[in-house]
Structure formats: C-alpha cells, structure tokens
C-alpha positions as CSV (number, residue, x, y, z in Angstrom):
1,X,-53.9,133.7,36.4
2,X,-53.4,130.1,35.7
3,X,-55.8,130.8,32.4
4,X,-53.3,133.1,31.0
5,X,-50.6,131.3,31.9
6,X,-51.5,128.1,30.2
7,X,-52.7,130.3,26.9
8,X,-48.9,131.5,27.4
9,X,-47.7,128.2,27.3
10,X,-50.2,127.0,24.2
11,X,-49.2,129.7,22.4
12,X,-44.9,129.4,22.9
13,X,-45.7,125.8,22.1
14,X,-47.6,126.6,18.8
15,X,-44.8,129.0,17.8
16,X,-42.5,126.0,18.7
17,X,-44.0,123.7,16.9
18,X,-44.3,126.0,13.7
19,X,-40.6,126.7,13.3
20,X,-39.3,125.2,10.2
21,X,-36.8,123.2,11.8
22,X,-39.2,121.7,14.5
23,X,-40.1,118.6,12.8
24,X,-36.8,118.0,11.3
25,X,-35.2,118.1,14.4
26,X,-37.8,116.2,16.1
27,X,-37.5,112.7,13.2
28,X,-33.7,112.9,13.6
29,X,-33.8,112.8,18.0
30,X,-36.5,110.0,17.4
31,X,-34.0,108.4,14.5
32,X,-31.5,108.5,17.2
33,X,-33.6,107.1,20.1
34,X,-34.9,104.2,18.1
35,X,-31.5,103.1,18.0
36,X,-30.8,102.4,21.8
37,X,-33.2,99.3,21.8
38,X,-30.8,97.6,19.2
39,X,-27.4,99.1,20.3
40,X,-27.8,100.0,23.8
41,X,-24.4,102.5,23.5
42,X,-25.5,104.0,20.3
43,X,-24.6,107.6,21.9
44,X,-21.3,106.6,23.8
45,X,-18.1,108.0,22.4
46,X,-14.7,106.6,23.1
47,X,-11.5,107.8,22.5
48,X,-9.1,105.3,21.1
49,X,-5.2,106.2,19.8
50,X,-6.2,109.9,20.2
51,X,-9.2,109.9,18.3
52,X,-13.3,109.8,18.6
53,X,-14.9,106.7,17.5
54,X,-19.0,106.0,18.2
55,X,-22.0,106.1,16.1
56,X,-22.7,109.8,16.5
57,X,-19.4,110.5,15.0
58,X,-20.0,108.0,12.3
59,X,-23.3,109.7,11.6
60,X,-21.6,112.8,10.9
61,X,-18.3,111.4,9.1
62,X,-20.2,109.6,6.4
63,X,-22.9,112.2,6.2
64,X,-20.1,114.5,5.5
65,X,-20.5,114.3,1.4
66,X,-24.2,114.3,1.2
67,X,-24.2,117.3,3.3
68,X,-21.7,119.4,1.4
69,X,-24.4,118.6,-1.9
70,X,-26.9,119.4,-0.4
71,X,-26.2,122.6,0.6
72,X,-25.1,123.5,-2.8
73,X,-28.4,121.7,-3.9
74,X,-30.3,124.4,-2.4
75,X,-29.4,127.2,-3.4
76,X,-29.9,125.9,-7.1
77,X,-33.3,124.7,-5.8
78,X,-33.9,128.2,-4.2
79,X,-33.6,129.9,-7.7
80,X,-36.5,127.2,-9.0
81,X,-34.1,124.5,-10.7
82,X,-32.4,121.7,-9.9
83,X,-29.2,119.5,-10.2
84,X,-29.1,115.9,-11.5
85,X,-25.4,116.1,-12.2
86,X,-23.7,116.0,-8.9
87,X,-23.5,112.1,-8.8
88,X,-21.8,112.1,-12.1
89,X,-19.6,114.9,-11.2
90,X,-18.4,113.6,-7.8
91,X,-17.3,110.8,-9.8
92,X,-15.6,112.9,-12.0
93,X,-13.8,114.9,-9.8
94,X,-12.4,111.5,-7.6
95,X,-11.9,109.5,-10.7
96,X,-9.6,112.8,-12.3
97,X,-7.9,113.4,-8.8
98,X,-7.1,109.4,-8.0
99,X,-6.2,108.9,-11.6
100,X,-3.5,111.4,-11.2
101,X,-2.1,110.4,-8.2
102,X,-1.7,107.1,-9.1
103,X,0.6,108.1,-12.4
104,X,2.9,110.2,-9.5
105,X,5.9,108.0,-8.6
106,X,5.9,109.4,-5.0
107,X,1.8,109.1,-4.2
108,X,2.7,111.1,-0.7
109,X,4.2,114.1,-2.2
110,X,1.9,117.1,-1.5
111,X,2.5,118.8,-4.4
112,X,1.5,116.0,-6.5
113,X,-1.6,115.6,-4.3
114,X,-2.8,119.1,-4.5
115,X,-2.2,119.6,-8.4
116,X,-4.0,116.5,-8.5
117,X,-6.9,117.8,-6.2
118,X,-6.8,121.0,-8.0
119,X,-7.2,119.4,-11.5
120,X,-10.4,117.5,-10.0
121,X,-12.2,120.3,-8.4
122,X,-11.9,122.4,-11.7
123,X,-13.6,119.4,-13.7
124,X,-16.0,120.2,-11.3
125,X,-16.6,123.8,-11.7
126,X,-16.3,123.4,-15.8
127,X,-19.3,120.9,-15.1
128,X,-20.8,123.3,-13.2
129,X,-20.3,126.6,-15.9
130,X,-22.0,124.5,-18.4
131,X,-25.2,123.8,-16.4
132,X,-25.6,127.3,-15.7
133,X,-24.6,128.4,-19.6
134,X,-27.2,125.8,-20.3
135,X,-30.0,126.9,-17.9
136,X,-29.5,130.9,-17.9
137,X,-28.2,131.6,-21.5
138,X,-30.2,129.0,-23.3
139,X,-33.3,128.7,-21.7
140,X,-33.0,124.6,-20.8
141,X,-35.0,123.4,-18.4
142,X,-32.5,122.8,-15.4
143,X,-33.9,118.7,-15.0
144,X,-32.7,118.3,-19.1
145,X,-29.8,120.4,-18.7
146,X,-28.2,118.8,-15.7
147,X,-29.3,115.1,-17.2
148,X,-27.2,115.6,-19.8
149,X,-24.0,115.2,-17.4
150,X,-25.6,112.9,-15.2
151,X,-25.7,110.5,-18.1
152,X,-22.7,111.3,-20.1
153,X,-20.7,112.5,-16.9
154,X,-20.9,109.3,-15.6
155,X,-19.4,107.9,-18.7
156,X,-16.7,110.3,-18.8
157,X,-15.7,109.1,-15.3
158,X,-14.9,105.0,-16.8
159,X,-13.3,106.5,-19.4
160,X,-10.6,108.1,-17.4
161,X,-10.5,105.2,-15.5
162,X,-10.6,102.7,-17.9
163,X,-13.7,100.7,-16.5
164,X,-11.6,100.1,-13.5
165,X,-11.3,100.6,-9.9
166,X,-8.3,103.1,-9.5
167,X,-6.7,102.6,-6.2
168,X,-3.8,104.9,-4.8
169,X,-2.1,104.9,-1.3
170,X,-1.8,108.5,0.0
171,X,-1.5,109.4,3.2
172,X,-1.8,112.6,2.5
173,X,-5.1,112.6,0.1
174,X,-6.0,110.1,2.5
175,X,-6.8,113.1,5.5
176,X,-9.4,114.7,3.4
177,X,-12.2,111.8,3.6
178,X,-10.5,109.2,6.3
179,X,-8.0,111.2,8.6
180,X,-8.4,113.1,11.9
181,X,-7.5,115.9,13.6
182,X,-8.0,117.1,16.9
183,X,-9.5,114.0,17.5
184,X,-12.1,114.7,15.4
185,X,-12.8,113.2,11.6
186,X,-11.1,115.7,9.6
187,X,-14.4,115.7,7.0
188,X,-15.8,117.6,9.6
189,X,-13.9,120.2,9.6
190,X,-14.6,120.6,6.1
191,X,-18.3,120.5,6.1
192,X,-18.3,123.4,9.1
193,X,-16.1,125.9,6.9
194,X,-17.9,125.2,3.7
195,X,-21.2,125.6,5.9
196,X,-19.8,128.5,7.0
197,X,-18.8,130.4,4.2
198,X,-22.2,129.4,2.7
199,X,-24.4,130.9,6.0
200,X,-21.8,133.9,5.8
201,X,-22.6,135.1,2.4
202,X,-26.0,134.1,2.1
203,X,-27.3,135.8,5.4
204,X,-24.8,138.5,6.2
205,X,-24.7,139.7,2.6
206,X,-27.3,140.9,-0.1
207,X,-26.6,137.1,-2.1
208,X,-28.7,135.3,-0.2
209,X,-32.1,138.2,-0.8
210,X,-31.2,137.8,-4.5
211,X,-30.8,134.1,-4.7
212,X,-34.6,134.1,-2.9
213,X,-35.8,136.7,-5.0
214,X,-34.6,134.8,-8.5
215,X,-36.0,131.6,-7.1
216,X,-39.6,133.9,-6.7
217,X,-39.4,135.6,-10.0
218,X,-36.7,135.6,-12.2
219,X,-38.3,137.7,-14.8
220,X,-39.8,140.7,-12.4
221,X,-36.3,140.0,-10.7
222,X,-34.8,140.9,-14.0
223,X,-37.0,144.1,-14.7
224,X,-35.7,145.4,-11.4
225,X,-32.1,145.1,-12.3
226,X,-30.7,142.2,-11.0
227,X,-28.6,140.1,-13.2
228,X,-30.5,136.5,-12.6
229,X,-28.6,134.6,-15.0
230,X,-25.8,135.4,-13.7
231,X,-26.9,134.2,-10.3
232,X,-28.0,131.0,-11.7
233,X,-24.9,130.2,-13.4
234,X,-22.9,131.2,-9.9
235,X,-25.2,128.7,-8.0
236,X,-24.6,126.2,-10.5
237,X,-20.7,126.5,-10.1
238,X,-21.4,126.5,-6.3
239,X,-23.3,123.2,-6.2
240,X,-20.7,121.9,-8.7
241,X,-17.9,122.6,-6.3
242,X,-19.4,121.6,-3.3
243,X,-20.1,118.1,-5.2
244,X,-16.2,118.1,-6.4
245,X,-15.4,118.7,-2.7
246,X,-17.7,115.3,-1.7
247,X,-15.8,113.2,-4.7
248,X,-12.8,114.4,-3.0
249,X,-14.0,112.8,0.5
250,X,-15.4,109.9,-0.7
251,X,-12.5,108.6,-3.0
252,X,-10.2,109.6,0.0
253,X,-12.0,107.6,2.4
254,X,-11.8,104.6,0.5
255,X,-8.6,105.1,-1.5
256,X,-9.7,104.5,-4.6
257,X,-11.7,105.8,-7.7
258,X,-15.0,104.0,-8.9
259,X,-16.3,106.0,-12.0
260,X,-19.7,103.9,-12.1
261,X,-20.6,104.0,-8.5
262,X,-18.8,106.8,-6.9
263,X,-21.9,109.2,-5.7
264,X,-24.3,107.4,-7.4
265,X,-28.1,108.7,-6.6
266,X,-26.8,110.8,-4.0
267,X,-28.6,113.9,-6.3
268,X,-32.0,111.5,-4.9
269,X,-30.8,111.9,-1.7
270,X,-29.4,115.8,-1.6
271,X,-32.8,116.9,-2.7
272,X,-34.7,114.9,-0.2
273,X,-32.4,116.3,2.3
274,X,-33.5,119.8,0.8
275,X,-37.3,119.1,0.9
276,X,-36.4,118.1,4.9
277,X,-34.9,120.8,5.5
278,X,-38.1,122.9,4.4
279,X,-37.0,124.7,1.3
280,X,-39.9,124.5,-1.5
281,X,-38.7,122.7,-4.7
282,X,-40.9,125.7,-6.3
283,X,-37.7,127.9,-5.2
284,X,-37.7,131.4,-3.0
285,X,-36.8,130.9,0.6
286,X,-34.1,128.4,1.7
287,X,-32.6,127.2,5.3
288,X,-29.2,126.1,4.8
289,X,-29.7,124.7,8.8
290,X,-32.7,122.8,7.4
291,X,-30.7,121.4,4.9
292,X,-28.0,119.8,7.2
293,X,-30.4,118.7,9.2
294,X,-32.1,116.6,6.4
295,X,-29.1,115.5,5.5
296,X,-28.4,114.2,8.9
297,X,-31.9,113.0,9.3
298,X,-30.8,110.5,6.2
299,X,-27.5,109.3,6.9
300,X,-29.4,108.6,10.7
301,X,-32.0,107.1,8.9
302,X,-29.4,104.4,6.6
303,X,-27.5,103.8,10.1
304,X,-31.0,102.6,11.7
305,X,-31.8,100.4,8.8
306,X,-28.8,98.3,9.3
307,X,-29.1,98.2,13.1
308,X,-32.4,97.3,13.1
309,X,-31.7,94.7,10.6
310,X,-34.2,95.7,8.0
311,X,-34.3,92.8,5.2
312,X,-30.9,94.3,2.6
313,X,-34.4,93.7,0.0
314,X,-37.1,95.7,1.8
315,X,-34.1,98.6,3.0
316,X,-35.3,101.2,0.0
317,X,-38.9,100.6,0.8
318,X,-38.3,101.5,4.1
319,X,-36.3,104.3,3.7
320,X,-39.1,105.8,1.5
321,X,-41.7,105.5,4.1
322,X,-40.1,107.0,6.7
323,X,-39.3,109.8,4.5
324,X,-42.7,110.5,3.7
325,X,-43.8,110.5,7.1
326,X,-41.5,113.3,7.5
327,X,-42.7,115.1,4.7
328,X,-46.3,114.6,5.9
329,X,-45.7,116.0,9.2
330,X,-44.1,119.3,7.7
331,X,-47.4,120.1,6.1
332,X,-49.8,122.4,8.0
333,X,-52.7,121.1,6.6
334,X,-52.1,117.2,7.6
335,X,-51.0,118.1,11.0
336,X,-54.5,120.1,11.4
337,X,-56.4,117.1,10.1
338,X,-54.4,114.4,12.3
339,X,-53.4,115.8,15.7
340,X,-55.6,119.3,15.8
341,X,-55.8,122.9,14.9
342,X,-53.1,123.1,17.7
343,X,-50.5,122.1,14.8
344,X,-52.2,122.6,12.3
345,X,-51.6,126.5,10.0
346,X,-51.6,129.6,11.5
347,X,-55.4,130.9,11.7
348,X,-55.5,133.8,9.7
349,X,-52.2,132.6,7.6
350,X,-53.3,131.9,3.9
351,X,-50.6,132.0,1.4
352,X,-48.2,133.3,3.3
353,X,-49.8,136.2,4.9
354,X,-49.8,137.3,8.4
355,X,-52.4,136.4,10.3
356,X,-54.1,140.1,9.6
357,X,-57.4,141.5,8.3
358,X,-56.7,142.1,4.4
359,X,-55.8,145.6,4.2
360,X,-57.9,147.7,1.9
361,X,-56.9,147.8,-1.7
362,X,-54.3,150.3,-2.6
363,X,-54.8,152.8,-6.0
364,X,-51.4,152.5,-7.9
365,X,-50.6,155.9,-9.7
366,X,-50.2,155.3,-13.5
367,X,-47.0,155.8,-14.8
368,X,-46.2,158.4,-17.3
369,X,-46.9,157.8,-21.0
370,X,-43.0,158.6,-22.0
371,X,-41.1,157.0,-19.0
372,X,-38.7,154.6,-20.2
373,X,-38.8,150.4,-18.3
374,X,-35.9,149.7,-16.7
375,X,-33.6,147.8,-18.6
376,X,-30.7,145.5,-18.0
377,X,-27.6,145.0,-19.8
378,X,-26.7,140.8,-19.5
C-alpha cells in the first residue's frame, strides 16, 4: 500500500510539474518572495481615499500595457511570424490621441476625448492592415515587414509631435492608464475584458484551431480550405489594436505623448513574455494564460531590480540572466540532465507523441487519376 501510494504521489507530481504553466508560475511566486527580504510588506495592500495601493497592485497596473501586447503578440507568433512594430505603433497611437486633445479648447469634454481615442486606435489598426497586406499578400517575411514601421513608425510619431513632449490635462483620458474604479486601477479592468474576449474566441470558437493550424502549416492549411492569409492579416490587426490600446494607457498614465520613447523595446519584452508563457516562436499551439503570466513574471522581475538595488548599469544584464534561467528550466531536456528523469520529458514522448508503442504503418489508398485538389478562392 504505501508503494502505490507514493508511485501515486510521483506520478501527480510529474504531471504537475509538466504543465506548461508550472515553471512560469513557479519564477514569478519566487520573483515575489525574493522581494520580502528587501521590503518586508512587499504583499500588504492598503486602502487609502478609496483606493488599493501596494506592490502587487503596482505589479499589475504597470504590467497592464505589456500584457495587452503580448497577447496580441501571440497569436501573430502562433501563425509562425512576428511583430516588431508595436513599439512604434503604441507611440503612434498616444502621440495621434494626445496631440488631439491638446488642440481641444475644453481637454475634459468626452466627446473630444473619445474622437480623439478613436482617431488613435484606427492609426493602429491601418498599421496593423499593412503588416498583414505585407506578410499574407506579398510574401514578406513578418521580421522585414513589421521593421519597416518599427523604424519609420517611430518617426512618424515626432513628426506629429514635433520632436516634443505633448502634454495634455484630462481627467477624463486620464482614467484609462492612471484612474480607478471600484478601488481598483482602472487598467485592470481593461486588460481582464480584452483577455477575455481573446480566451472567448480563441477557445470557445473554431479561431483559435485555425490560428494553431496556420502557425503549423499554412500551405497544407491552405489546401484544406482555410483562408490563412486572411487569418494572418486578422492577427495582425489584433496585435495592432491591442498595442494602440497600451499607447492609450501609457500616455494616459503619464499625461503626455513621447513619440521617441513611448513603448520603446517593449516588442523585446512582449515576445519574451510569449516564449515564458510556452508558445514556440516556430508557431502552432499558444497559451494566452502563459502569456500573462510571462508578462507578469517581467514587470515582477523590473520591480525586483530596483528593490534589490541592482547597479542602474548592470540592471539589463541582470534581467537577461534571470530570463534565461527561466527559459532553461522550461526545457525537458535540461531539467532531465540537472535535477533527474523525474523532470525531465515524458518517457516514451518524442516529438510530441504520446508516450505509446508506434502504431504500425497505415496503407493510404491512392486517389483517383481524374479527382480534382481542393482549391481555394483568396
């Protein structure tokens, strides 16, 4: 009896321990915990003038935009390309949407605010309609194709600023990236619905099955019917959108448009958050959970760096090798070779299989000399 009941507990423990969201989880509670040394009421919340304040909530409030592109990083990097441009379009969008504003005479007049926001987030999805045109109709490879508005994006962003700082003072644009409600930092809010949606039509519809099989095979994917360009340009737009919705944040939380460093290298950081999360940069399966959690492990992992006091010269450096430890411990084979075959790959498991005897080989009937392929109309 007690020999089965410890093989019981080795064996919940190794399907523990092989969940894709084990280790993430697992760096951002020791993230957390290495901060109580240094702030011994790193997880205390208080409640001052009706609202939260701690470092939990912090975590959360200014992870807020490099979770929203990172979720729409995914699902481009689940059909096998990238983004480069949301950096340069979260500049664009805050530097469009402040620089409007400010030309209003009444800055606090909703109307004004949500033409203004409006005009921004279309920016966005224009940006996003030409990566995809660029990508699916013209065969670019999606690291050129998305460079070219990283670069010139970014440039297009000072000009409608005029190499300046814009600076505006609404209240109401102010909510969106620096308010509350229901005592909680309104960002929030924002992330959780646009998280929603995403899980919503990814999961509980057929989108998310064709996004994964476009990542796995766009061609065969093709053959069989399904319009993948059009996908890629939708995912494109998405990811655009979501990176408008972050400029809108983070020129709200400060009040102000900066067309040079507004989201800059936060593409850097949405993809690690990505590769944390356990979606393959090859493209195929994706874990919209994973990716939050990345992007949580990150904004943790900047909040540590300053508590601990890490030298302002060595902080990068540092921040780089703590996020290749966490990359190390998500691969099977490194765990087997540091800590055991206890966490190491499944036995049996080899490129994805499942853990079965190969099955014998399977005669596939020739098709008929006059039957017509399948063709799609794009």
């Amino acid at each position: 009896m007690a020999t089965t009941a410890t093989t019981g507990t080795a064996s919940r423990w190794r399907a523990l321990t092989h969940h894709h969201l084990f280790w993430p989880v697992a760096v951002l509670i020791a993230l957390l915990l290495i901060n109580v040394p240094f702030t011994p009421d790193f997880f205390s919340i208080k409640m001052t003038d009706g609202h939260l304040y701690g470092s939990l909530v912090s975590i959360v409030l200014f992870g807020s935009p490099l979770i929203l592109v990172a979720v729409g990083m995914t699902l481009v990097i689940a059909t096998g390309g990238i983004d480069l441009s949301v950096g340069a379009v979260v500049a664009i969008t805050g530097a469009l949407t402040c620089s409007y504003i400010s030309d209003q005479a009444d800055q606090n007049a909703l109307a004004g605010v949500f033409l203004a926001m409006g005009i921004g987030l279309v920016a966005a999805v224009v940006c996003g309609l030409w990566n995809g045109f660029l990508v699916a109709r013209m065969g670019i490879q999606p690291i050129i194709a998305t460079l070219i508005i990283m670069v010139a994006g970014r440039g297009v962003a000072q000009l409608i600023t005029d190499g300046q700082i814009i600076t505006i003072n609404s209240e109401p644009y102010k909510l969106i990236g620096g308010g509350y409600w229901l005592t909680l930092p309104f960002s929030i809010f924002v992330v959780a619905a646009v998280v929603a949606v995403t899980v919503a039509l990814t999961r509980k519809t057929a989108l998310g099955l064709l996004v994964e099989s476009v990542g796995g095979n766009a061609e065969a994917s093709r053959l069989v019917g399904i319009r993948s360009r059009r996908i890629k340009i939708m995912v494109y737009v998405f990811c655009a959108l979501c990176a408008g919705i972050a400029g809108l944040m983070i020129s709200s939380n400060t009040s102000a448009a900066d067309g040079n460093n507004a989201g800059l290298w936060i593409e850097l950081d949405a993809i690690l958050a990505v590769v944390i999360g356990g979606t393959s940069l090859l493209g195929g399966r994706f874990s919209i959970g994973g990716t939050v959690i990345g992007a949580l492990v990150i904004q943790t992992l900047t909040t540590t760096i300053y508590t601990i006091g890490v030298p302002t010269q060595t902080n990068l450096v540092f921040k780089a090798a703590v996020v290749i430890v966490v990359c190390l411990l998500q691969s099977p084979k490194f765990r087997a070779k540091v800590f055991g075959a206890r966490f190491g790959p499944k036995s049996g498991a080899r490129g994805g299989g499942t853990g079965t005897s190969p099955a014998a080989p399977v005669k596939t009937p020739a098709a008929p000399a006059d039957a017509a392929p399948k063709m799609e109309v794009s």
